[in-house]
C-alpha positions as CSV (number, residue, x, y, z in Angstrom):
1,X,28.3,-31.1,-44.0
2,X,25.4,-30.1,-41.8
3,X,25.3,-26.2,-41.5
4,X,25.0,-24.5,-37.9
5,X,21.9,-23.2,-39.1
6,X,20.0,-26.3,-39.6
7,X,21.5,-27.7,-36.5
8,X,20.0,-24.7,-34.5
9,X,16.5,-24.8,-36.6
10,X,16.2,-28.3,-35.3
11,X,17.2,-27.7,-31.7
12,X,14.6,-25.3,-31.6
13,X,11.7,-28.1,-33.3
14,X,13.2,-30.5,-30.3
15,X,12.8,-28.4,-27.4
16,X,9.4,-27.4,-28.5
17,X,8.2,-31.1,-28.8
18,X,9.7,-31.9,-25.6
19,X,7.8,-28.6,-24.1
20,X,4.2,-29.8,-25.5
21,X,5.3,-33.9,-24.5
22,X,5.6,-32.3,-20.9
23,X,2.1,-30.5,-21.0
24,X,0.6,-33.5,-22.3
25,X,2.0,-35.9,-20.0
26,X,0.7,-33.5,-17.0
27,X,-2.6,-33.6,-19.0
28,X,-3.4,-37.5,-18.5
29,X,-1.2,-38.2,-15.8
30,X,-3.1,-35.6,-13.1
31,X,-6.5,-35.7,-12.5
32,X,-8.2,-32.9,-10.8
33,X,-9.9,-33.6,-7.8
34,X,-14.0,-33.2,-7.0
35,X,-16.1,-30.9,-4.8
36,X,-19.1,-28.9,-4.9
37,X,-18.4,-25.2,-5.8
38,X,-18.5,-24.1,-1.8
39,X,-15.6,-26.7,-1.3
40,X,-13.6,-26.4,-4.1
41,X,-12.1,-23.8,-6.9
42,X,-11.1,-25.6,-10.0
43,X,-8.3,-23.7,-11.6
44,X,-9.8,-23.6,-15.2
45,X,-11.8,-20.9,-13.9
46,X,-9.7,-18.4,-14.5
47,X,-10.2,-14.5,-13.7
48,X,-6.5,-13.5,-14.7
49,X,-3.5,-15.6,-16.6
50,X,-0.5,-14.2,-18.1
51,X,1.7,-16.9,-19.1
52,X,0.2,-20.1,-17.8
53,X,-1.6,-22.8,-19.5
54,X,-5.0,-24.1,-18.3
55,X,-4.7,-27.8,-19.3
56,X,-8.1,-30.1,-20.1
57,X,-8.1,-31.7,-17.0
58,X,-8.2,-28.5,-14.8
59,X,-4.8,-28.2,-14.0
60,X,-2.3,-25.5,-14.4
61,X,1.4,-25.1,-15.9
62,X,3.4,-22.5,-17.5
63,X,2.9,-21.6,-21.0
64,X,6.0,-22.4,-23.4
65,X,6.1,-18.3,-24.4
66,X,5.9,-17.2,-20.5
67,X,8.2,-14.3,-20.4
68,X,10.8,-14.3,-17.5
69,X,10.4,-13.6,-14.0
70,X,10.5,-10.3,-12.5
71,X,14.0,-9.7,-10.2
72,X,12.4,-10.2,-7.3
73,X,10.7,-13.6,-8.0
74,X,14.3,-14.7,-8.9
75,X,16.7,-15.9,-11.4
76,X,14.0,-18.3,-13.4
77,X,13.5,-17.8,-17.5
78,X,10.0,-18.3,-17.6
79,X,7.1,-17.0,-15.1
80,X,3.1,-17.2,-15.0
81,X,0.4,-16.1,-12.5
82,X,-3.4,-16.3,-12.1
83,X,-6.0,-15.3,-10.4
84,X,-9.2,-17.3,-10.2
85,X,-12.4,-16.5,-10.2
86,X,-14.0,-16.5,-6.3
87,X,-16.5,-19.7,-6.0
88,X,-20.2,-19.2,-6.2
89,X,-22.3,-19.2,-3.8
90,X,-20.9,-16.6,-1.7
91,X,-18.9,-18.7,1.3
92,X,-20.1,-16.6,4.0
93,X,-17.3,-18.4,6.3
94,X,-15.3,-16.8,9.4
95,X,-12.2,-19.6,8.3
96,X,-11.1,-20.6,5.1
97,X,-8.8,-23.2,4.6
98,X,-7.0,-23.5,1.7
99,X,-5.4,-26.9,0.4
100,X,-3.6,-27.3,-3.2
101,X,-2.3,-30.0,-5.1
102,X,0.3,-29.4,-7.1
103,X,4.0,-31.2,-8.1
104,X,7.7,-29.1,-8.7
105,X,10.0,-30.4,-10.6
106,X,14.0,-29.1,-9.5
107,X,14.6,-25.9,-10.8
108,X,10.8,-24.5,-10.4
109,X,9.0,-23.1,-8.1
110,X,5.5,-22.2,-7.0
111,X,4.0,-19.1,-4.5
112,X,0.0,-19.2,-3.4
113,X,-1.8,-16.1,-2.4
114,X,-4.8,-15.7,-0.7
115,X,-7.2,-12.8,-0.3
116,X,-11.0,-11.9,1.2
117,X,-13.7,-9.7,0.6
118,X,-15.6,-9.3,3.6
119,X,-18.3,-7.2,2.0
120,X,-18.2,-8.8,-1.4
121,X,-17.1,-5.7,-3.2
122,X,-13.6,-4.9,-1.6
123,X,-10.6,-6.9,-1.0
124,X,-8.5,-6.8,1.8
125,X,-4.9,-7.4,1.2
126,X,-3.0,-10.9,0.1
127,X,-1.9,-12.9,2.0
128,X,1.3,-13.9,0.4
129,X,2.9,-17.0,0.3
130,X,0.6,-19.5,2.2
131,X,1.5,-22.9,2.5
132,X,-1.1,-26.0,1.9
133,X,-3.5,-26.5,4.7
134,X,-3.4,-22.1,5.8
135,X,-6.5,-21.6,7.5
136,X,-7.3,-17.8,7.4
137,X,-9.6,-15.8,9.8
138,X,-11.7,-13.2,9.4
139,X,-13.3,-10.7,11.6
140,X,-16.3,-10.6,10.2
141,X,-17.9,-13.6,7.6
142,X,-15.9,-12.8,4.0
143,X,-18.6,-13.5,1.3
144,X,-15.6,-13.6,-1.3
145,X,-12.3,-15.7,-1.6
146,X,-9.7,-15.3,-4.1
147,X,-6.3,-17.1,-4.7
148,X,-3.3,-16.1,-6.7
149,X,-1.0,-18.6,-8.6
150,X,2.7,-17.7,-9.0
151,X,4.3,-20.6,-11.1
152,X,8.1,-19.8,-11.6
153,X,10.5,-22.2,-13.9
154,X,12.7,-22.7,-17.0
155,X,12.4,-23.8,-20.2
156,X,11.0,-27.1,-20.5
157,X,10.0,-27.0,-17.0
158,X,6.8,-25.9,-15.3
159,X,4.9,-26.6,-11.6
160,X,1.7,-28.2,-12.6
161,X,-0.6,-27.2,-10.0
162,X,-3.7,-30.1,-10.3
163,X,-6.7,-28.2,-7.9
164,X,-6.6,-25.8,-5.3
165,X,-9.2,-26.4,-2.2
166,X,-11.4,-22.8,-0.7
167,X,-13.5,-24.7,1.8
168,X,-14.7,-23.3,5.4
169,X,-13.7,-24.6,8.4
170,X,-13.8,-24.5,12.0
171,X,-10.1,-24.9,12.7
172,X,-8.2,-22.7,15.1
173,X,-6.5,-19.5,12.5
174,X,-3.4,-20.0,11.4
175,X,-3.3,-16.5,10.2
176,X,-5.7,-13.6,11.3
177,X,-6.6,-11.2,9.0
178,X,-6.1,-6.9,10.7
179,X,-9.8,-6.3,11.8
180,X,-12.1,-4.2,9.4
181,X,-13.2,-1.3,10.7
182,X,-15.6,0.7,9.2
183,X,-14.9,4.4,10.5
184,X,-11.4,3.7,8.7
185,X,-9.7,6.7,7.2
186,X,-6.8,5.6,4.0
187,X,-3.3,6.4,5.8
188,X,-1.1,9.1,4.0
189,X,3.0,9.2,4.3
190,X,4.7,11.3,3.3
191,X,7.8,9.3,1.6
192,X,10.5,9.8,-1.6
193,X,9.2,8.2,-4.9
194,X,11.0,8.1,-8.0
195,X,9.9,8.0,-11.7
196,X,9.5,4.4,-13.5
197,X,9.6,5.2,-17.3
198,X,10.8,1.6,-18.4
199,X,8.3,1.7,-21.5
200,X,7.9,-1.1,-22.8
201,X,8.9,-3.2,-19.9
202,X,6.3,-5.4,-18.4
203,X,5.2,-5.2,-14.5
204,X,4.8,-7.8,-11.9
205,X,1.1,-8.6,-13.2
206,X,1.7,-8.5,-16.5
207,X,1.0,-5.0,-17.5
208,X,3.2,-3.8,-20.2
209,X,4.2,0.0,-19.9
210,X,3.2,1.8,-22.8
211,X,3.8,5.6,-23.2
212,X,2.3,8.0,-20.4
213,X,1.6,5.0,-18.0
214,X,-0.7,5.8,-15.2
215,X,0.1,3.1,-12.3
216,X,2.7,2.9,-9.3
217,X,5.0,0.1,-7.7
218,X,5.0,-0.9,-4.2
219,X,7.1,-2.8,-2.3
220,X,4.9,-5.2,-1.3
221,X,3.0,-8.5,-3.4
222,X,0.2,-7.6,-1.1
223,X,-1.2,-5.2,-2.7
224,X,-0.9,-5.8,-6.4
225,X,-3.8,-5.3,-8.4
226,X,-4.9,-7.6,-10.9
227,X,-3.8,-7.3,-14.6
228,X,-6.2,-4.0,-15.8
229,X,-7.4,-3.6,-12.4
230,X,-8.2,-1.4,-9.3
231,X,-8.2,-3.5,-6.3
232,X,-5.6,-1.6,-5.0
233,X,-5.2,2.2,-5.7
234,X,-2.9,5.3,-4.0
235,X,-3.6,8.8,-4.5
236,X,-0.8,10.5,-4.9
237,X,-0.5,14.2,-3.5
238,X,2.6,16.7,-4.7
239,X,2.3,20.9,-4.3
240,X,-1.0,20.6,-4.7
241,X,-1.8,18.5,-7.3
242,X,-3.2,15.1,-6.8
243,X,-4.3,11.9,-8.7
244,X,-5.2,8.4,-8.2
245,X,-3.7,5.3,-9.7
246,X,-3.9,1.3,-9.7
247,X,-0.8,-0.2,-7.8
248,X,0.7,-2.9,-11.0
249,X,4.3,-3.4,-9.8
250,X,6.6,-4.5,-6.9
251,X,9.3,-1.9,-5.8
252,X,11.6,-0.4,-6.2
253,X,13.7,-2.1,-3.4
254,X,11.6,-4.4,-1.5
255,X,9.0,-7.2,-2.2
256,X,7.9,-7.2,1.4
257,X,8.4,-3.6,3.3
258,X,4.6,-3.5,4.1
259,X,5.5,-0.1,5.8
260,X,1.8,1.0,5.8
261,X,0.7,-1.3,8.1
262,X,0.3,-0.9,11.8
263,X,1.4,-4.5,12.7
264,X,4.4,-5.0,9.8
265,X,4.4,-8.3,8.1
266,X,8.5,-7.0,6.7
267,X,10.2,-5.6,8.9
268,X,8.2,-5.3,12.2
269,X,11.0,-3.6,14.0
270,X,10.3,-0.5,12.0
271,X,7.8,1.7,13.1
272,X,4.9,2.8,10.5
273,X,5.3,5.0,7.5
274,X,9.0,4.8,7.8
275,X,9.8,2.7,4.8
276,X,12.5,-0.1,4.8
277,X,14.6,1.6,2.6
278,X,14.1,5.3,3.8
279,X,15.6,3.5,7.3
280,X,18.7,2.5,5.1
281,X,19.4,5.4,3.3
282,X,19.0,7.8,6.6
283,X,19.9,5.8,9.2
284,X,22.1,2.7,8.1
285,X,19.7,0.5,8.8
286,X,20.8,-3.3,7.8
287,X,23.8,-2.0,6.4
288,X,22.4,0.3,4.1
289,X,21.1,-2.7,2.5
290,X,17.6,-3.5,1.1
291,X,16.2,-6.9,-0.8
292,X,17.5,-6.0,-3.7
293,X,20.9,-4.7,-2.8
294,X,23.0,-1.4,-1.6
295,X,20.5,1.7,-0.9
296,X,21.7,4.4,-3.2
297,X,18.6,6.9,-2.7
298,X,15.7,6.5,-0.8
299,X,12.5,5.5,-2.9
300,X,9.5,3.7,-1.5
301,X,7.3,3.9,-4.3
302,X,7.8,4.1,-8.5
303,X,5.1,6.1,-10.3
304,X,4.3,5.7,-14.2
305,X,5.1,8.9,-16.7
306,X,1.7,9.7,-17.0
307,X,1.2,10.5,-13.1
308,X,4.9,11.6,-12.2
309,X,4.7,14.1,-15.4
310,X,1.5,14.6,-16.8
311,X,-0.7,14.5,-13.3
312,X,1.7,15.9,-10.8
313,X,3.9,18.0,-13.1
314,X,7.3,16.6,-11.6
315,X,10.7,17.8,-12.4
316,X,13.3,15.2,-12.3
317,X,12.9,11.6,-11.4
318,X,13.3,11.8,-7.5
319,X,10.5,13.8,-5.4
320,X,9.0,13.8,-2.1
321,X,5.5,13.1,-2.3
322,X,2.4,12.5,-0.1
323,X,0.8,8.9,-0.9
324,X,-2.3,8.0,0.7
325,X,-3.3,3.7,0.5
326,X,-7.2,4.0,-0.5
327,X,-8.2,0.0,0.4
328,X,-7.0,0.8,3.3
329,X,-10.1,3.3,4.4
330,X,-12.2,6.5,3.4
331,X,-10.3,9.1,1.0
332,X,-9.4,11.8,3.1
333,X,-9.9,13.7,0.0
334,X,-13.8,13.4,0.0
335,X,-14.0,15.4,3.1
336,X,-14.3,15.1,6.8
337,X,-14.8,11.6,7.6
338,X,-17.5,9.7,10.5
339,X,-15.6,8.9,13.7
340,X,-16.1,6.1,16.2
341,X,-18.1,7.9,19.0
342,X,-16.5,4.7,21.3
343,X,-12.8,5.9,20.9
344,X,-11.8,8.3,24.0
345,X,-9.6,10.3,21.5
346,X,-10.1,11.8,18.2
347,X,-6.5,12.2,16.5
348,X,-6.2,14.6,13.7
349,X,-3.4,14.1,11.6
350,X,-2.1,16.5,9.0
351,X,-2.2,14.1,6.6
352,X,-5.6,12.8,7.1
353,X,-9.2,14.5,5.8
354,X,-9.7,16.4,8.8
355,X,-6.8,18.8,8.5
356,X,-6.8,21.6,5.8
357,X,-4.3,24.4,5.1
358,X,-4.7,27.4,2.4
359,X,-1.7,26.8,0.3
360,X,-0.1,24.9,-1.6
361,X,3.6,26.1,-0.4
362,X,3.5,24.9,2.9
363,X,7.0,23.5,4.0
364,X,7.3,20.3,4.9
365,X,10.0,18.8,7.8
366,X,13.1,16.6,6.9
367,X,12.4,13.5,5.6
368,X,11.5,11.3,8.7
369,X,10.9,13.9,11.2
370,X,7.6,14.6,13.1
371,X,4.8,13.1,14.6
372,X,4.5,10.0,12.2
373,X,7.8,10.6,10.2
374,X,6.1,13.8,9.1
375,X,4.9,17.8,10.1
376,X,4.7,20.9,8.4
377,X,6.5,24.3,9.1
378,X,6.1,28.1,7.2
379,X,8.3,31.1,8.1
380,X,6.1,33.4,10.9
381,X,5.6,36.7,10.3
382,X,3.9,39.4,12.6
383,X,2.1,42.0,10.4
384,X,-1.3,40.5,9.2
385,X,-1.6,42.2,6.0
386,X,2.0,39.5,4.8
387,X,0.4,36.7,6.1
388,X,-0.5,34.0,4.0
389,X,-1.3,30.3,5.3
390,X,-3.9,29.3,7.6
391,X,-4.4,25.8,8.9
392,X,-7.0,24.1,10.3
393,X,-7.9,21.0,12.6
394,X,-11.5,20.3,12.4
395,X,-12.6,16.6,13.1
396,X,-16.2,15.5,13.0
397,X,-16.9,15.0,16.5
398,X,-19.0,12.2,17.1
399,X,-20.6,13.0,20.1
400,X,-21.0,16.4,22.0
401,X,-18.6,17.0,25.9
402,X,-15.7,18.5,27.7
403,X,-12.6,17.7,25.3
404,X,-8.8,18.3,26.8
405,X,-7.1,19.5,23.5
406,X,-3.5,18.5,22.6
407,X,-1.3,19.5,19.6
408,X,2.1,17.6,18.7
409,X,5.0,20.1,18.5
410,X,8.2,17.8,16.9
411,X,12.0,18.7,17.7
412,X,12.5,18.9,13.8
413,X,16.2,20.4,12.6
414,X,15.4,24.2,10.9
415,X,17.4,26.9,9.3
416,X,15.9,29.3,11.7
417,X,14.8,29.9,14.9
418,X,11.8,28.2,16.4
419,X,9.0,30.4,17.4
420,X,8.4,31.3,21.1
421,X,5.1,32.9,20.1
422,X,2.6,30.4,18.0
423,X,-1.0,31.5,18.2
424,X,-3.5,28.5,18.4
425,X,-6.9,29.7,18.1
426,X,-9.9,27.2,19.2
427,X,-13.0,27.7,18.1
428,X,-15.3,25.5,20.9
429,X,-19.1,25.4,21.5
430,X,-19.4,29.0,23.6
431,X,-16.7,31.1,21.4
432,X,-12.7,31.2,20.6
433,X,-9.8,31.7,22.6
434,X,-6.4,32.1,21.3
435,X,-3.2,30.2,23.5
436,X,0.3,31.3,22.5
437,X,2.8,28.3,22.6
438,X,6.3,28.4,22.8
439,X,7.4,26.1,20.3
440,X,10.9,26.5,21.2
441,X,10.4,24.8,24.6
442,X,6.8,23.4,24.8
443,X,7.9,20.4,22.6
444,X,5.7,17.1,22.4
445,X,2.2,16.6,23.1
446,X,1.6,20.2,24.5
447,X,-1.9,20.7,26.1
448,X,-4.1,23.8,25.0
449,X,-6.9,23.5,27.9
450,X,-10.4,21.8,28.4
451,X,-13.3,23.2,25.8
452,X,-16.5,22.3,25.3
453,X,-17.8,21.4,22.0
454,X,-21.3,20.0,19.9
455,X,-21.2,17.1,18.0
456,X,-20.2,17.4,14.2
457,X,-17.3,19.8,12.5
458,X,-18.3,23.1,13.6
459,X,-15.0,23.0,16.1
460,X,-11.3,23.6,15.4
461,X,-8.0,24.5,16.2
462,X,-6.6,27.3,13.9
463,X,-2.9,27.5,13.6
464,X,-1.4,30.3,10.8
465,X,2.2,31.7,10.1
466,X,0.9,34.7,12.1
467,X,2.9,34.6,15.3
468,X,4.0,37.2,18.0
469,X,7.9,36.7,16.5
470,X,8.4,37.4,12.6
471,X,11.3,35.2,10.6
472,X,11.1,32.3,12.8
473,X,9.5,28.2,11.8
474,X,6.6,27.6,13.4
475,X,5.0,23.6,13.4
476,X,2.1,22.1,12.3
477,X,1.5,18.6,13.1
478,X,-0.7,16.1,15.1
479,X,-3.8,17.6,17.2
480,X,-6.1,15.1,19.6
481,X,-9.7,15.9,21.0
482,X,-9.3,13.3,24.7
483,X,-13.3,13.2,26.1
């Protein structure tokens, strides 16, 4: 009598055959197609490949040890993606269309990604889940095109993808890429993250969380770095403490809350920096429900052990924290950055390079509240010698004028009182003058008067927990300089 054992063993020796019959068969049966290396990407050049197979004629299937999809990709056993190296020469093309090949059998599955650099250095974000035929546009000429490879299936079955087509084109955009603009600053929110832990675990390209991991997840497949790489960083800001990290993972809730963006791919009828699930959580947005289920506490970004606790010095695994998206602009952390001298305003944001307060301890306003979902507040007091924050708003001016000066006071709920007295001191061209603001009643954009000032960062508006009341909140949030 045959033992279970043996029975099992050569089940096992089957399937395998069948798995390696399957590659083969996709090996003869496909050919891949022709081109010069302007025209056409052959996907044996590989830059990236966790679990797929580069077969001898220049196609592509999963591997037979691909490990199983992430949640979010769905309920398939086995999962592979590449990236490919971009074609050489550099295209130097304002439309790219891109064409693939490729055949999927029931029960698989298969996502294509496309992304630019437009200065050959830098990539802009993918574009996820193009179809055959996409043509993208560019602002500017991208010298370098990339696409990602997201095969999806079960065991014994795998899409074979057989070529995939970069050539330009002079075909009317089927997708615009968001205009690149070099005076750019990297957007900071201020959002809830939560600790990842989950060593051990593998991330949605391929990274394998060891001990300590430095790295966060974002609900988005757009800005996923490559396997080991940078494209895609955040700097994460909490009481002071700061550090910078690669984006490996897709999370916590969403696969598509883009909430960084001004024009939202997910969810456009959100407004920026208010993540999906922050909406949910706070405000039952869609039922309190997110991609991946019921909203049981707000988190719009996961942060590796060696960040949360070793950078940051978190307590706990939920925190509010200040993220800023660095491919998205200049680090506001390198100091004041150049401004358009063609924009008729010059915003300052409290979050951005051109603000800076002296500590550390300065409060923060309720989750969601504020000028941009965000503000700061301190406790006033009215005898200089117990004063402790000052805060600045200095923007490099690009050009020298009259300036009307505005600063945002939010209606923001507060344990105490709201000051009547706040002393905003601007520092223009021909001297200072101090302007009290109520707070309690001058709410919104509240204008401070017309100044003149020089080009560059000598000016400011000054703003401390120094008021004319003590034991009240006083606000700190948006300032604009209108020529």
């Amino acid at each position: 009598m045959r033992s279970t054992r043996t029975y099992l063993r050569w089940s096992r020796l089957a399937l395998a055959l069948l798995t390696c019959t399957l590659l083969i068969a996709a090996t003869t049966t496909y050919a891949a197609g022709s081109g010069s290396p302007q025209q056409r990407t052959s996907t044996a050049s590989l830059l990236e490949y966790n679990g797929v197979l580069s077969l001898a004629d220049g196609s592509v299937a999963l591997a037979a040890d691909a490990a199983a999809a992430p949640s979010l990709l769905g309920a398939f056993r086995r999962s592979g993606t590449l990236i490919a190296e971009p074609p050489t020469p550099l295209l130097n093309a304002t439309r790219i269309r891109l064409s693939y090949d490729a055949s999927m059998p029931q029960g698989t599955s298969l996502r294509v990604d496309l992304r630019a650099s437009l200065d050959g250095a830098r990539w802009l974000p993918w574009i996820v889940g193009v179809p055959s035929g996409t043509v993208a546009g560019f602002p500017v000429a991208a010298q370098r095109v990339q696409y990602r490879l997201t095969l999806m299936g079960d065991v014994g079955l795998s899409p074979v993808v057989r070529s995939v087509t970069l050539a330009p084109t002079s075909a009317p955009a089927t997708y615009e890429a968001a205009a690149a603009d070099p005076y750019a600053v990297a957007p900071t929110f201020r959002i809830r993250a939560t600790r990842q832990g989950m060593i051990g675990g593998r991330t949605a390209n391929g990274f394998v969380i060891p001990p300590h991991a430095r790295f966060v997840s974002l609900p988005c497949w757009c800005a996923l770095s490559s396997k080991g790489g940078d494209e895609y960083k955040v700097r994460i800001t909490y009481r002071g403490r700061s550090t910078v990290v690669p984006v490996y993972d897709v999370g916590p809730y969403s696969a598509r809350d883009d909430y960084w963006n001004i024009q939202r791919a997910g969810y456009p009828d959100l407004e920026r920096g208010w993540p999906m699930d922050h909406a949910a959580y706070y405000e039952g947005y869609n039922g309190k429900q997110a991609d991946k289920g019921y909203v049981r506490f707000p988190s719009a970004m996961d942060v590796g052990d060696g960040a949360w606790i070793d950078d940051l010095g978190i307590v706990g695994d939920q925190a509010e924290v200040e993220v800023t998206m660095l491919w998205m602009g200049a680090d506001p952390a390198d100091g004041a950055p150049q401004r358009d001298p063609n924009l008729p305003e010059q915003v300052v944001d409290e979050l951005g390079g051109d603000f800076w307060h002296s500590s550390p301890d300065i409060g923060v306003s309720a989750v969601g509240c504020g000028y941009g979902r965000h503000a700061y507040q301190a406790k006033t007091v009215s005898d200089p010698n117990q004063s402790k924050l000052v805060t600045r708003w200095q923007p490099n001016l690009p050009t020298a004028g009259d300036y009307d000066l505005y600063v945002h006071v939010p209606i923001c709920p507060s344990k105490r009182a709201i000051t009547s007295a706040a002393r905003y001191v601007i520092q223009h061209r021909d001297g200072a003058v101090e302007v009290a603001v109520d707070q309690s009643s001058q709410t919104g954009w509240v204008h401070l008067g017309r100044f003149p000032f020089a080009a560059g960062g000598d000016g400011f508006i000054q703003l401390g927990d120094l008021a004319g009341d003590a034991g009240a909140t006083v606000w700190f949030d948006q300032a604009k300089w209108v020529r």
